[in-house]
MDTraj code that builds the backbone (N, CA, C; nanometers):
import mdtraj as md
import numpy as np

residues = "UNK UNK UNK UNK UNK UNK UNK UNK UNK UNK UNK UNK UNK UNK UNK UNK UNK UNK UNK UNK UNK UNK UNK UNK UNK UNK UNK UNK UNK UNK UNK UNK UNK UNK UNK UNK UNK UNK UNK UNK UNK UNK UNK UNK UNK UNK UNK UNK UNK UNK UNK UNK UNK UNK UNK UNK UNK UNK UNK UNK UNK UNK UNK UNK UNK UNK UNK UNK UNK UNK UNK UNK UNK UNK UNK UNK UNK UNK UNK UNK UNK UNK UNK UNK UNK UNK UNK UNK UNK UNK UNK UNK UNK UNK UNK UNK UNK UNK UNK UNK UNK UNK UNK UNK UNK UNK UNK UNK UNK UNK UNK UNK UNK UNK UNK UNK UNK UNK UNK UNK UNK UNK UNK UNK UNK UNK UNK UNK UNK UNK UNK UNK UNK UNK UNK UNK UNK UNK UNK UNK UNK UNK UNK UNK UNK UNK UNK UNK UNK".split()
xyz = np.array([
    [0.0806, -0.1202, 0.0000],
    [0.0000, 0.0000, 0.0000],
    [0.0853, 0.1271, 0.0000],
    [0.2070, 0.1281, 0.0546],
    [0.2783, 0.2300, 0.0475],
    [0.2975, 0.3189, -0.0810],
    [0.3619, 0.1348, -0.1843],
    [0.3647, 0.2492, -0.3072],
    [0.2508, 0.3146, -0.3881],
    [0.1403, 0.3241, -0.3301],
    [0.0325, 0.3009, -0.4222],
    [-0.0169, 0.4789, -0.3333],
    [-0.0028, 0.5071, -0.2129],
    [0.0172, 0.6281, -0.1492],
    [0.1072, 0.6688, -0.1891],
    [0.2504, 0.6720, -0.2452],
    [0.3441, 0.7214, -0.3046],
    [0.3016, 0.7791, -0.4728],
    [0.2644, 0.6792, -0.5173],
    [0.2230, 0.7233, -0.6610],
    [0.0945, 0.8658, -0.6213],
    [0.0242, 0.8224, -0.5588],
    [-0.1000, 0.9222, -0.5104],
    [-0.0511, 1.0589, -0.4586],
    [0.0720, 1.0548, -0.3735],
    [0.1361, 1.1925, -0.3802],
    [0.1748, 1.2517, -0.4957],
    [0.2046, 1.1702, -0.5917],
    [0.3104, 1.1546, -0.6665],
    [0.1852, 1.2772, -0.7617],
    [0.1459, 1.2098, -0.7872],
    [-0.0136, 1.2567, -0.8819],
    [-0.0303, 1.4173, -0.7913],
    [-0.0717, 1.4408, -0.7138],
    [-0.0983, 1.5583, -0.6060],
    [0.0003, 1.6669, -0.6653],
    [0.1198, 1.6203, -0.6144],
    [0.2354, 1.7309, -0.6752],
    [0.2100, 1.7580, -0.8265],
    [0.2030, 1.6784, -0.9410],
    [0.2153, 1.7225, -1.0468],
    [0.1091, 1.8209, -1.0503],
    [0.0304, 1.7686, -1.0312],
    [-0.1261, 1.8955, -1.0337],
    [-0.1709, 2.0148, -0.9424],
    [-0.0789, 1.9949, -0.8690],
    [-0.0105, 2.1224, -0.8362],
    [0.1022, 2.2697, -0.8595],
    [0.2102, 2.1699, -0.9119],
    [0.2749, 2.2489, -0.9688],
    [0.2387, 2.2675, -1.1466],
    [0.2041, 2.1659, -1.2111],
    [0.1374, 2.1886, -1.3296],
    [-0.0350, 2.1420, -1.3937],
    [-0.0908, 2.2688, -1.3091],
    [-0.2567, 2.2555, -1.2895],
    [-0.3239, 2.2288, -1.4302],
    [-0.3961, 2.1736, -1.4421],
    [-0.5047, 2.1626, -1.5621],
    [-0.5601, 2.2288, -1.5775],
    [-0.6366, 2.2868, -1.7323],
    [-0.7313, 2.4114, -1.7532],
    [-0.7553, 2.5116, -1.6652],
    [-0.6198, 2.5332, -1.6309],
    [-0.5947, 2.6765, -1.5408],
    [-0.5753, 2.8194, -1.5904],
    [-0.6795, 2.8982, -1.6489],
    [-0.6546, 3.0413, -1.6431],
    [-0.8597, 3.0571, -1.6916],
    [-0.8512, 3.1753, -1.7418],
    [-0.9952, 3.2422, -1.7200],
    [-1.0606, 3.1695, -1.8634],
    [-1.2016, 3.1654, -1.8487],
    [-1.2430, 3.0811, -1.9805],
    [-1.3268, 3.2039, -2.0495],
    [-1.2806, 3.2530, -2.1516],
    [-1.3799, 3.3849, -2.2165],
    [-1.5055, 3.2832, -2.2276],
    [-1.6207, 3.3666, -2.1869],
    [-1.7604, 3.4091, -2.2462],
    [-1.8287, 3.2611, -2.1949],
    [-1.8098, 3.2453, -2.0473],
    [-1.8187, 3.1305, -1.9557],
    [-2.0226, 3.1574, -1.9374],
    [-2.0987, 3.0724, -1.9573],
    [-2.1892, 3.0902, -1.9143],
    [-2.2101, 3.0838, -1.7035],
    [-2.1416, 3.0260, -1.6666],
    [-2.1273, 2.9911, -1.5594],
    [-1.9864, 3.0643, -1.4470],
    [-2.0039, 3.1056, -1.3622],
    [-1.8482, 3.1576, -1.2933],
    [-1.9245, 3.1669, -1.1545],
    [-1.7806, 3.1222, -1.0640],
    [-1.8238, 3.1636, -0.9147],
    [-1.6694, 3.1659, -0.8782],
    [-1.6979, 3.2237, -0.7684],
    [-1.5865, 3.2136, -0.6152],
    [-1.5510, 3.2020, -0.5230],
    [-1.4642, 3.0701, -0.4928],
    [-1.4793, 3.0569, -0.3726],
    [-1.3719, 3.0327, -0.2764],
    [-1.3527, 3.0731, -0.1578],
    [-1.3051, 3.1112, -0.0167],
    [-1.2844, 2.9969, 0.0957],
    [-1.1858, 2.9806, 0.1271],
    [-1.1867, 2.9252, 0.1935],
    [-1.1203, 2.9656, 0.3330],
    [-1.1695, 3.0252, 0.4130],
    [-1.1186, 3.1699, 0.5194],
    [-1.0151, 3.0934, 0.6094],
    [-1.0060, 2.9468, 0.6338],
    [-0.8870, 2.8773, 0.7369],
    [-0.8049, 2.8907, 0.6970],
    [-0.7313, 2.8685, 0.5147],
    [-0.6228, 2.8774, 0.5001],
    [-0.5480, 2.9645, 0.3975],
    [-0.6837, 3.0375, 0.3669],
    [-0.6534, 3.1586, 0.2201],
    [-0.6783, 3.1111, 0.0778],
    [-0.6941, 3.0086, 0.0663],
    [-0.7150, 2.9568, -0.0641],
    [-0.8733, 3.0050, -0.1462],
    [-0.8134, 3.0264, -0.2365],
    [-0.9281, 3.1229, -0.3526],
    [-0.9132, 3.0567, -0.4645],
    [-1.0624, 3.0270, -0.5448],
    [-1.0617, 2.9711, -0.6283],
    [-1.1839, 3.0216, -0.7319],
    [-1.2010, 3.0522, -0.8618],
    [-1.2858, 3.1009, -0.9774],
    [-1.3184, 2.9511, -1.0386],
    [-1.3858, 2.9383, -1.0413],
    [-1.4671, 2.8293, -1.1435],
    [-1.5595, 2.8960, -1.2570],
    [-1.5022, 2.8912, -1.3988],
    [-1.5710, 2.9198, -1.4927],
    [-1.6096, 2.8083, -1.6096],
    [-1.7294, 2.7853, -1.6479],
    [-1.8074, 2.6742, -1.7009],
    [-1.8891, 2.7153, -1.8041],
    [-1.8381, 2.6880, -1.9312],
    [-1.9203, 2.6652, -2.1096],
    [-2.0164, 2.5692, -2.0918],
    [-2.1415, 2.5944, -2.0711],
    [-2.2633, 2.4676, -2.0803],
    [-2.2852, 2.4632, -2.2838],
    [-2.3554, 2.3237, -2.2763],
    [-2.3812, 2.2978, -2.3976],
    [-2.5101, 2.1979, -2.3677],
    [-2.6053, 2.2926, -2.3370],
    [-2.7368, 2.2777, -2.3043],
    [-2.7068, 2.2092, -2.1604],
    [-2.6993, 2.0693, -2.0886],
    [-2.7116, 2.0342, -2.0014],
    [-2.5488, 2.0221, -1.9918],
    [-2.4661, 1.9831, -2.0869],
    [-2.3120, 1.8990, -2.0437],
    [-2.2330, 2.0085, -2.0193],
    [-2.1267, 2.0139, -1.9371],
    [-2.0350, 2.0885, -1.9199],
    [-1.9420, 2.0683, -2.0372],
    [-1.9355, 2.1458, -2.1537],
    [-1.8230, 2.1149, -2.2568],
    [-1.6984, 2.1905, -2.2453],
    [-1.6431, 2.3074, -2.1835],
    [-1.5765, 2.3648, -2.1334],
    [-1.5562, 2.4107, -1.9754],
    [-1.4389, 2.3790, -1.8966],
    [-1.4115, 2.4321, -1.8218],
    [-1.2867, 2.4437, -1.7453],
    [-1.2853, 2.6199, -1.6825],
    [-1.1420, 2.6483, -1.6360],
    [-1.1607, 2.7120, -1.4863],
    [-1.0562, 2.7200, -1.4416],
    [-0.9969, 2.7805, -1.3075],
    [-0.9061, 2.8379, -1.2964],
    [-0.9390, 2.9592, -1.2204],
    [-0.8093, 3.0209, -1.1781],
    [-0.8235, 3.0519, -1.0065],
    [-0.6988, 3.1053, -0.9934],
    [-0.6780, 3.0560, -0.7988],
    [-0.5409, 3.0346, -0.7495],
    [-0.5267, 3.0619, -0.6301],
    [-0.4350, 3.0512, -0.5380],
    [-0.4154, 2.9473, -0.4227],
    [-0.3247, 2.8576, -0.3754],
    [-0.3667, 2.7800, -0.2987],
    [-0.3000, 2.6795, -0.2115],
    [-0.3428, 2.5861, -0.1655],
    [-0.2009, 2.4847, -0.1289],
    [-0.2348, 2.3868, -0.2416],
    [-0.1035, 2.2858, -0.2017],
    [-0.1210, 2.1941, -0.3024],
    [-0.2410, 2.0917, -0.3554],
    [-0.2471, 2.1053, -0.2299],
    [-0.4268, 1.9681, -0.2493],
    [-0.5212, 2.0563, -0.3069],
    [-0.5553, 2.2081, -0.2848],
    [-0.6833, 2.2591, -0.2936],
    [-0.6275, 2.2994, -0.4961],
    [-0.4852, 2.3054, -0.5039],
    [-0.4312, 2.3230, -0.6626],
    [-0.4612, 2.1607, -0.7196],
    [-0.4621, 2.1054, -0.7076],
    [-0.4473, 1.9672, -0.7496],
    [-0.5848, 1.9040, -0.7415],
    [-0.6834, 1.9260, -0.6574],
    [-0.8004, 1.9134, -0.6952],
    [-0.8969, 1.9931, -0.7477],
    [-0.8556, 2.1264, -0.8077],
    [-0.9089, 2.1860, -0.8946],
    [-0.8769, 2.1307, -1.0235],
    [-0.7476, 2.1095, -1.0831],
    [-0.6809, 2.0407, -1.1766],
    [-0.7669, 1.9518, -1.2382],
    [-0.7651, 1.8537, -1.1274],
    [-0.8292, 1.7051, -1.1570],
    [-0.9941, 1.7034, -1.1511],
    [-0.9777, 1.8232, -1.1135],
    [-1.2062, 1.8429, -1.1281],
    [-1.2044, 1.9014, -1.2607],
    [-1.1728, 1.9381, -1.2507],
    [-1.1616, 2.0230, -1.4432],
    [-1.1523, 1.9171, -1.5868],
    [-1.0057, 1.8090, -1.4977],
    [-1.0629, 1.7312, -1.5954],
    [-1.1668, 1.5866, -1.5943],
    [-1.2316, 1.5877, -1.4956],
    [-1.3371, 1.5043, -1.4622],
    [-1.4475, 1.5311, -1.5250],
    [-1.4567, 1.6438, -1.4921],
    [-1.6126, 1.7155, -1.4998],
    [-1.5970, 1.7773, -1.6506],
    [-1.5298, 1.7840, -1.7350],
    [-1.5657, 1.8243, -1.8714],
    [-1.6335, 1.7312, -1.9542],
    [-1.7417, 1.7553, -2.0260],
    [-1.8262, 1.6560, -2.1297],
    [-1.9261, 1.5584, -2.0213],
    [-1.9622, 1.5917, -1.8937],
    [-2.0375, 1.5392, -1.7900],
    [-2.1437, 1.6381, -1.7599],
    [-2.2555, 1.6067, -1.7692],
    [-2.4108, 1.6466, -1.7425],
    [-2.3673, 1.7180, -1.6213],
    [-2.4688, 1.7916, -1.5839],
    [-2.4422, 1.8730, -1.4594],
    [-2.4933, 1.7753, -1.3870],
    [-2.5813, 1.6857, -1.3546],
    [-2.6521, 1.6171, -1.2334],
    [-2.4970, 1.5159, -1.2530],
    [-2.3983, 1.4616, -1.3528],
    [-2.3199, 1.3348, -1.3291],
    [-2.2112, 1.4632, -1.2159],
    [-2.2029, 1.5768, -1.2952],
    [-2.1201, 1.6109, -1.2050],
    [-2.1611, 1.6779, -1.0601],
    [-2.2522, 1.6777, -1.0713],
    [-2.3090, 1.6762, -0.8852],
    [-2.3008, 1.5196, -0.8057],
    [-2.3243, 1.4264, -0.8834],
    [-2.3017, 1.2964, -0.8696],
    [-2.1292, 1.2791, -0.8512],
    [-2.0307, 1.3162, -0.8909],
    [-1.8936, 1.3310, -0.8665],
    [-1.8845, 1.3691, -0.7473],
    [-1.8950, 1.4798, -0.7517],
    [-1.9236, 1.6135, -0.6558],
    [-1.9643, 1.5218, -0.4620],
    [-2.0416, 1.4508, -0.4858],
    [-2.0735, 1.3510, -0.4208],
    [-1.9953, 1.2689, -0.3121],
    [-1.9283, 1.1783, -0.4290],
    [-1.8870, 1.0542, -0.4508],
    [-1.7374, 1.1064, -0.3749],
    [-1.6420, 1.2158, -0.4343],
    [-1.5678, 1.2815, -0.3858],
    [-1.5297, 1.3061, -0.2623],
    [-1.6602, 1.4462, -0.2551],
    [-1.7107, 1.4417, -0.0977],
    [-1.6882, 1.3346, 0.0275],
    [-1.7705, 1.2155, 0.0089],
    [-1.7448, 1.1478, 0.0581],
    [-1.6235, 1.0271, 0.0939],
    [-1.5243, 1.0425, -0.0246],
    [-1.4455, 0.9821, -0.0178],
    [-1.3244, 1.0923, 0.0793],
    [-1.3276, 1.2020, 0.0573],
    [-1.2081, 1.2999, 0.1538],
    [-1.2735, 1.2491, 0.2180],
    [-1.4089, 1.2685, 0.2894],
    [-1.4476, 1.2926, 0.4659],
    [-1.4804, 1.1392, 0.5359],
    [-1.3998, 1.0191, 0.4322],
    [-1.3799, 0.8914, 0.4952],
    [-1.5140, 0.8123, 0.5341],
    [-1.5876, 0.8548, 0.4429],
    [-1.7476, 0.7717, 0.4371],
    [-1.7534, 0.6204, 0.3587],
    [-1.8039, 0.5496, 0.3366],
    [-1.8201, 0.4271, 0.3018],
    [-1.9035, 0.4581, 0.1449],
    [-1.8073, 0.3653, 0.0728],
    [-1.8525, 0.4121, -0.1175],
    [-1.8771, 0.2796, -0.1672],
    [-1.9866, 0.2813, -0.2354],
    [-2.0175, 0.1414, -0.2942],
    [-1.8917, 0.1473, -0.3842],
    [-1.8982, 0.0134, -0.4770],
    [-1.7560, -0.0175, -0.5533],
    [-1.8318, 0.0651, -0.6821],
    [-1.9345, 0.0701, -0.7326],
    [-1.9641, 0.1114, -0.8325],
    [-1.9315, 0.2560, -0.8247],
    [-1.9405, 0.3703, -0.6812],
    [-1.8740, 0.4869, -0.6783],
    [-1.7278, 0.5066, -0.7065],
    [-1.6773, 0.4077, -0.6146],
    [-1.5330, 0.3851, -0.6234],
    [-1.4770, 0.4183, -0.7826],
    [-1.5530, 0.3258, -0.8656],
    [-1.5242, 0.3025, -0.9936],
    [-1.4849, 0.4679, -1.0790],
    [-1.5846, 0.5204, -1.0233],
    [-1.6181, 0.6964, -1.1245],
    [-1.5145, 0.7953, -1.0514],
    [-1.4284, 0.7367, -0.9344],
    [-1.3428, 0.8316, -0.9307],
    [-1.2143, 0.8502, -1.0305],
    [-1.1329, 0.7597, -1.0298],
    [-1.0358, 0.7457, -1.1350],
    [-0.8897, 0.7949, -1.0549],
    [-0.8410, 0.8790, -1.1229],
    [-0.7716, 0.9523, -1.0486],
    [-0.7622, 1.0480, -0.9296],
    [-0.9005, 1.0605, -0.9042],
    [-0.9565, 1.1505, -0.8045],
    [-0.9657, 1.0536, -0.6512],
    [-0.9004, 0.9367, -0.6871],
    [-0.8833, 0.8714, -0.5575],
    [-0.7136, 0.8845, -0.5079],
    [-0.6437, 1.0044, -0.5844],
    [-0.4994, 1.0231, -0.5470],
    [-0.5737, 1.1217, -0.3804],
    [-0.6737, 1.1595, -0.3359],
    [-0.7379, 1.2269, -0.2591],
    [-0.7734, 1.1088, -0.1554],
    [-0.7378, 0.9901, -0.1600],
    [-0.8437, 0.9063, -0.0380],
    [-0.7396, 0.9378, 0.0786],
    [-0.6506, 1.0180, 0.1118],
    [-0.5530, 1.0264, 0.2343],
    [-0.6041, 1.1576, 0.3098],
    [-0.6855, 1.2276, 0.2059],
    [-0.6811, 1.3606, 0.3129],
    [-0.8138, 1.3008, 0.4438],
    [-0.8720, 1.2288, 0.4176],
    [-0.9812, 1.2009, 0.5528],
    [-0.8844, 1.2050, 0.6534],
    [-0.7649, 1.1328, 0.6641],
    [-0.6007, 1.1371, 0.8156],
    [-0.6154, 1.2906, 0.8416],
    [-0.6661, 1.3628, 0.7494],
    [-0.6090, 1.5321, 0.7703],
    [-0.7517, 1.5841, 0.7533],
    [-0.8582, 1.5794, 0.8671],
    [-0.9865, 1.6510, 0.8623],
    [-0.9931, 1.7913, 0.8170],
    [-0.8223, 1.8735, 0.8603],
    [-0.8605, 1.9873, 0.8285],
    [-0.8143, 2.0170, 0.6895],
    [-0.7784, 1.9358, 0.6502],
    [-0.8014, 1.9669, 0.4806],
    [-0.8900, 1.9379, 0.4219],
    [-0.9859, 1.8900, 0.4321],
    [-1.1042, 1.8201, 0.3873],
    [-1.1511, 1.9584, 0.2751],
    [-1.1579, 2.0674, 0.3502],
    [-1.2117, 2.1962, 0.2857],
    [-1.0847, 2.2392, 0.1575],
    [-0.9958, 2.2229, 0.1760],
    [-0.8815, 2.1905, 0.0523],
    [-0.9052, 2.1790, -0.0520],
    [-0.9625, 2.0396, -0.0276],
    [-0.9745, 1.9229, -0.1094],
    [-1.1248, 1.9610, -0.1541],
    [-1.2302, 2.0297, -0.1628],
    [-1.3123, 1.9981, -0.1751],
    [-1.3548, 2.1848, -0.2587],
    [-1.2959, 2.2322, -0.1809],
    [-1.3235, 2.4230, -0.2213],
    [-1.3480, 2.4020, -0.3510],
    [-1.2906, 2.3829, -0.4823],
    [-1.2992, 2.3857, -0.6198],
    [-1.4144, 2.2921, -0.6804],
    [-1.4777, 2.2079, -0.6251],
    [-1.5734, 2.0539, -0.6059],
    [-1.7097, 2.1886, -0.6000],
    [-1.7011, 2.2661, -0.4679],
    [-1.8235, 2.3824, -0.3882],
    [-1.8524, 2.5046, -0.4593],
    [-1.7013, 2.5548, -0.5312],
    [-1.7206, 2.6615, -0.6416],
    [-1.7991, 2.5958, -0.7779],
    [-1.7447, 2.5189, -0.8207],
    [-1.8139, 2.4105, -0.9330],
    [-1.9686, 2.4320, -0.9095],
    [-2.0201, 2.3476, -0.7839],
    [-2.1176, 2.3355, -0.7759],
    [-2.2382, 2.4730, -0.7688],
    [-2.1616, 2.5955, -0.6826],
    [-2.2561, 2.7288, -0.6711],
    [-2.2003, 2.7888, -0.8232],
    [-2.1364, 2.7523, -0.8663],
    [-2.1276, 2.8293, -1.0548],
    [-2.2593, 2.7537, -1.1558],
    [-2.2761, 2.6565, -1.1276],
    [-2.3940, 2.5776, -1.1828],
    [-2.5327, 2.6025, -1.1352],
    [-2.5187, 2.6862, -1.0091],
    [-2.6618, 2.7019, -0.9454],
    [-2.6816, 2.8353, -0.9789],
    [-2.5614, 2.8899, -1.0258],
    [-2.6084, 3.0521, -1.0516],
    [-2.5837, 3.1593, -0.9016],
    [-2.5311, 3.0816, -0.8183],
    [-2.4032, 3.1471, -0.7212],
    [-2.2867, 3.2365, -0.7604],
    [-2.2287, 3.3251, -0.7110],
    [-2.1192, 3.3962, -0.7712],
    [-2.0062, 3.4020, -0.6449],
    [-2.0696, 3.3482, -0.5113],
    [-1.9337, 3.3185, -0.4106],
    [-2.0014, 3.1904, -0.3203],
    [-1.9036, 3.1544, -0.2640],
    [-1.9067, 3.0605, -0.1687],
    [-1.7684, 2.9777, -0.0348],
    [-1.8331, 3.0043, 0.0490],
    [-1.7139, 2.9358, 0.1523],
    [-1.7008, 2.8262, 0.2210],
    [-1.6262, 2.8246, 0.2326],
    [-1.5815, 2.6411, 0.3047],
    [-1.6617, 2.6482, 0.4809],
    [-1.6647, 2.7861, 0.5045],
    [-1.6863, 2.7982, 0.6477],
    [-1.8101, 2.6810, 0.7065],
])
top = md.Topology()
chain = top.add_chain()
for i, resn in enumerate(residues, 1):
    res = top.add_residue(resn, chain, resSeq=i)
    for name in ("N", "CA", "C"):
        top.add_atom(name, md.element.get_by_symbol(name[0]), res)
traj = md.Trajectory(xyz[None], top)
C-alpha cells in the first residue's frame, strides 16, 4: 500500500505544480468564487454549458497543493459530464475525503480523483480538497461566491 500512497502523492504534486485548464475561460456561461477563510485559498470556477453537459471548463486561484491539485483534476473530470453526473462526482468525492463508506460502483467513477483518499487522516483539509468541487457546484446554481466555512 505504500507504493500506491506514493504514486497518489506523486499525482498531487504534479497537479499542483502543473494545474489543468488553469486560467480564465472567455464568455463562460457559468463563474463563481470561492473562499476558503482557514487557510486563504481562492478559487474562480468558470463553465461553457452545452445545453445540459459541461463542454468547457477552467480555473483560476491561489492555494495549497491539495486545494491546486483538486481543482486540476475536477476540471478534468467534470468536462463533457451532465451537470446532475457532475453533482453525482461532486458527491462521490465528498465522501471519499471525509472517509465515508462508497459502494464499488462509486469507487469506480473516481479514477484519479482517488490520489485524494488520504486527506480524511487530515480533517482539516477536507475543505482543501473539496473548495474547487463547492465553487463548481454554486457556478452551476447561478451562485457567484461561496465558503468552506
Amino acid at each position: 500500500m505504500p507504493e500506491v500512497r506514493e504514486l497518489y502523492q506523486e499525482l498531487i504534486v504534479e497537479h499542483s505544480k502543473k494545474p489543468r485548464n488553469f486560467g480564465k475561460l472567455d464568455g463562460a456561461d457559468h463563474e463563481a468564487t470561492g473562499y476558503n477563510p482557514l487557510c486563504g485559498d481562492k478559487v474562480t470556477v468558470y463553465v461553457k454549458m452545452d445545453g445540459n453537459i459541461v463542454r468547457e471548463i477552467r480555473w483560476e486561484g491561489s492555494g495549497c497543493a491539495i486545494s491546486t491539485a483538486s481543482a486540476s483534476l475536477m476540471t478534468e473530470r467534470s468536462k463533457g459530464k451532465s451537470q446532475a453526473d457532475s453533482e453525482a462526482l461532486f458527491h462521490v468525492f465528498h465522501t471519499l475525503v471525509t472517509g465515508g463508506t462508497l459502494e464499488e460502483a462509486d469507487a469506480a467513477q473516481l479514477g484519479k480523483l482517488a490520489a485524494f483518499s488520504g486527506v480524511k487522516e487530515f480533517p482539516i483539509r477536507v475543505k482543501c480538497a473539496t473548495l474547487a468541487w463547492h465553487t463548481l457546484r454554486a457556478a452551476l446554481e447561478g451562485a457567484k461566491t461561496v465558503t468552506t466555512d
